[in-house]
Backbone as CSV, one residue per row, in Angstrom:
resi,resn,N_x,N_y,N_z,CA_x,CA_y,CA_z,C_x,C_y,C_z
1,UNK,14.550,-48.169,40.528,13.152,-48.441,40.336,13.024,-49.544,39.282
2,UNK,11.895,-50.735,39.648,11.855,-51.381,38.547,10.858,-51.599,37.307
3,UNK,10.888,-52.149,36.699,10.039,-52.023,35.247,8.471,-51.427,36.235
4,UNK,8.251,-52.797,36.768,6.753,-52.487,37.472,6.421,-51.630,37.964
5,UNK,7.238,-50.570,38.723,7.171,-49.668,39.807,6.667,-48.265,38.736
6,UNK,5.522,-47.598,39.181,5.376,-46.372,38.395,5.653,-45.217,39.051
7,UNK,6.602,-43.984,38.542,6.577,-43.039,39.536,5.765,-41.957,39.317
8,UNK,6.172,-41.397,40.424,5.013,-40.269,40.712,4.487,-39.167,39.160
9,UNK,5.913,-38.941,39.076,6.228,-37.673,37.728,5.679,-38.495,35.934
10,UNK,5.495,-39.673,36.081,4.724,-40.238,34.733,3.586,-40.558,35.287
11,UNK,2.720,-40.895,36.521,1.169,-40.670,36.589,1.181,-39.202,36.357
12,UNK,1.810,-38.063,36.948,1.518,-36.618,36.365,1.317,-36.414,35.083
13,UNK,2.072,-37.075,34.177,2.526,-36.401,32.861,1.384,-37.185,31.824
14,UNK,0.826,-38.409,32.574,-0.274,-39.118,31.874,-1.526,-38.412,32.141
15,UNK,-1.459,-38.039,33.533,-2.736,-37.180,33.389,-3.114,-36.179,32.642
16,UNK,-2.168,-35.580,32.784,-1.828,-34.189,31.857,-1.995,-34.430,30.669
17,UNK,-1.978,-35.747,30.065,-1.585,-35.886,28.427,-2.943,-36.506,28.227
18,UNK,-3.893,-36.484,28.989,-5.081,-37.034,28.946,-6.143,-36.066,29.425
19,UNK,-5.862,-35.121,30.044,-6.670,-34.189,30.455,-6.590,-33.041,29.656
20,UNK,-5.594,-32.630,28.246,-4.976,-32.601,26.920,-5.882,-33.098,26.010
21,UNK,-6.067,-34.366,26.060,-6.751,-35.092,25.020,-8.340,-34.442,24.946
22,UNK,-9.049,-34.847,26.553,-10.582,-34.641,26.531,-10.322,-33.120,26.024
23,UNK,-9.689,-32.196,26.330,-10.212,-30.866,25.783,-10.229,-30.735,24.183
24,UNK,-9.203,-31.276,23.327,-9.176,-31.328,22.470,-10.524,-32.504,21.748
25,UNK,-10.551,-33.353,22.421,-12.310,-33.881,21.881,-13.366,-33.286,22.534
26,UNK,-13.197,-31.854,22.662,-14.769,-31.077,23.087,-15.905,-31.784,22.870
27,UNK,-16.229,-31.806,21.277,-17.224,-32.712,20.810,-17.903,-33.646,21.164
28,UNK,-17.085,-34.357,21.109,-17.258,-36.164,21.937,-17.660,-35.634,23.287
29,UNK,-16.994,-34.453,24.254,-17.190,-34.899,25.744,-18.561,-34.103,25.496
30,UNK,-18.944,-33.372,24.728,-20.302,-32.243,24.705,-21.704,-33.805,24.542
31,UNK,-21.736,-34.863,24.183,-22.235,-35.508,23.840,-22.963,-36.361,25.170
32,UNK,-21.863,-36.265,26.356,-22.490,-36.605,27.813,-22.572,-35.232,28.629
33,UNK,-22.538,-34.261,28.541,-22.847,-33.195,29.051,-24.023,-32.675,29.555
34,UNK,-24.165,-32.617,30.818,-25.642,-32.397,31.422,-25.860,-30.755,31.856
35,UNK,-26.984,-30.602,31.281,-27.000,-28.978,31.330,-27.557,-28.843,32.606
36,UNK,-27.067,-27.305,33.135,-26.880,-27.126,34.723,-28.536,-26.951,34.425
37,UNK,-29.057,-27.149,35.921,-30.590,-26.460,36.317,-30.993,-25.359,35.986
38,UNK,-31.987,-24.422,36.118,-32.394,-23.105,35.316,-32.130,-22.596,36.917
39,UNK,-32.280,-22.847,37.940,-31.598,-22.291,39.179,-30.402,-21.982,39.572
40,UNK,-29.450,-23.037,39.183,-28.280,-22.858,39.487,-27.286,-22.349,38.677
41,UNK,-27.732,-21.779,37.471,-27.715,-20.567,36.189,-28.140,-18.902,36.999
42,UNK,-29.191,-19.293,38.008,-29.695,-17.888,37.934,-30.471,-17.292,36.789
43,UNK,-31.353,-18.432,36.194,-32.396,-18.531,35.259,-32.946,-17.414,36.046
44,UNK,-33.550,-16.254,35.106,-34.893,-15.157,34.959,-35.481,-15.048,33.940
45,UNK,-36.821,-15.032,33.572,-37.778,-14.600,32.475,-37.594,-13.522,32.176
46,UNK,-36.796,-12.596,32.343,-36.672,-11.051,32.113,-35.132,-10.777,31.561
47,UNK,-35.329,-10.241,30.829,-33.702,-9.557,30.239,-33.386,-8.993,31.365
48,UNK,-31.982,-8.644,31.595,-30.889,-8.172,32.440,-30.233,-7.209,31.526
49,UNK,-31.047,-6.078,31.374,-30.329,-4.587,30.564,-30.586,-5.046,29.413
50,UNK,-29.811,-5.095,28.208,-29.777,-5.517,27.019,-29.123,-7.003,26.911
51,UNK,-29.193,-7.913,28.278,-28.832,-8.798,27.751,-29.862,-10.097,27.837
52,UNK,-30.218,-10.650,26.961,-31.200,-11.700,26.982,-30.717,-13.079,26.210
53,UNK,-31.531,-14.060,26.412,-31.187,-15.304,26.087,-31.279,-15.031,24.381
54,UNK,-31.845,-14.513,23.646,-31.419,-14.248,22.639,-31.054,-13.989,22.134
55,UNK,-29.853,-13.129,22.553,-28.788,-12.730,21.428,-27.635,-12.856,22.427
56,UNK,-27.602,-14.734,22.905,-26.760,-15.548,23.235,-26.160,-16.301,22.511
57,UNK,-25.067,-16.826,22.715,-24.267,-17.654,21.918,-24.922,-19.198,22.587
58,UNK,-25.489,-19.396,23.452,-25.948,-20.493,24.020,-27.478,-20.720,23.565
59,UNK,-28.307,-19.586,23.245,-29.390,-19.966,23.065,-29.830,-21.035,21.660
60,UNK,-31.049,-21.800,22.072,-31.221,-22.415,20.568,-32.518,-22.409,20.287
61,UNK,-33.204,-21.287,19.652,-34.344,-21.077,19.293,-35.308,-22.238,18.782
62,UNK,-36.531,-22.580,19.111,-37.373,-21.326,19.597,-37.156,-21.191,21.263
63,UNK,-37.032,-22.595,21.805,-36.902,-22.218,23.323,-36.089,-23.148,24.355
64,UNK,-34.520,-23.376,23.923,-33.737,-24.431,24.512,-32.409,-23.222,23.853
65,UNK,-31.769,-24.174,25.302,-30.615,-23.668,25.976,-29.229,-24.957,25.636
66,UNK,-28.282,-24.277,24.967,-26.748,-25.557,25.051,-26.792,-25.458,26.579
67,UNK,-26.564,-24.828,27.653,-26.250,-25.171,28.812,-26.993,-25.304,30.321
68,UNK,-28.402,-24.381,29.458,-29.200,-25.000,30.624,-30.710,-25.493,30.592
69,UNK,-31.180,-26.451,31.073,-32.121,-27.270,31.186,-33.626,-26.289,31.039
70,UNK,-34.173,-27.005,30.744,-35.852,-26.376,30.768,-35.709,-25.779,29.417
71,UNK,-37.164,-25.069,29.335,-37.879,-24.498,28.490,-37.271,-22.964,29.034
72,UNK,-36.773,-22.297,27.855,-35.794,-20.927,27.949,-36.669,-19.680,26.859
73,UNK,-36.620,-18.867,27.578,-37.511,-17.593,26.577,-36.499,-16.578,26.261
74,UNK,-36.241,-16.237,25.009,-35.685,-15.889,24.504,-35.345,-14.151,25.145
75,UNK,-36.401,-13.884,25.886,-36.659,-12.462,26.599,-35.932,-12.610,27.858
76,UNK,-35.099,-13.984,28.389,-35.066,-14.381,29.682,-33.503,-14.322,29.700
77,UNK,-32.701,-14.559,30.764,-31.274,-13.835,30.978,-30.578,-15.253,31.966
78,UNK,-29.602,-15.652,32.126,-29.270,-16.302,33.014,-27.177,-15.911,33.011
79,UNK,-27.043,-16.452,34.011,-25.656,-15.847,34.547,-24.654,-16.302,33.631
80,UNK,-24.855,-17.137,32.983,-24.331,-17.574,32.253,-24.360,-17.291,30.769
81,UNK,-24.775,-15.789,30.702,-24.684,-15.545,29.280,-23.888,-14.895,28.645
82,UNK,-24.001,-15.686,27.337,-22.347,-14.691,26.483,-23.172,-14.483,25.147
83,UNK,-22.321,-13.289,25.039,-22.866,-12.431,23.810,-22.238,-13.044,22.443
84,UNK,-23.580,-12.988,21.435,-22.983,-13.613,20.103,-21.883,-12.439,19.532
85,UNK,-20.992,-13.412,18.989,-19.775,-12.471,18.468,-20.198,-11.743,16.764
């Protein structure tokens, strides 16, 4: 193989060492991050048992969401919720 020629097993290992990188700059990639629809969450205005957008790790009071779009009520539940630790 010559200088020019790239093989298969170093495009792998570049990807890998780059798909490595973005996770480790969470930050930076959180900065173009588009929050899913309040539909395609399975957005509800109603708690789901004891679990509600407010005592989410996603929620951000008084009424916005890190991951999903719209106006979010703190009484409201979507599939995507995780409990504050």
């Amino acid at each position: 193989m010559s200088e020019n020629e790239v093989s298969r097993r170093s495009i792998l290992r570049s990807a890998a060492a780059a798909a490595g990188a973005s996770v480790l700059s969470a930050p930076a990639a959180a900065q173009g991050f588009t929050k899913s629809p309040q539909t395609s969450a399975g957005y509800q205005g109603q708690p789901n048992g004891g679990q509600r957008c407010g005592n989410c790790r996603q929620f951000q009071p008084p009424a916005a969401c890190k991951v999903v779009a719209g106006k979010i009520s703190a009484n409201g539940w979507c599939r995507i919720y995780a409990a504050k630790g």
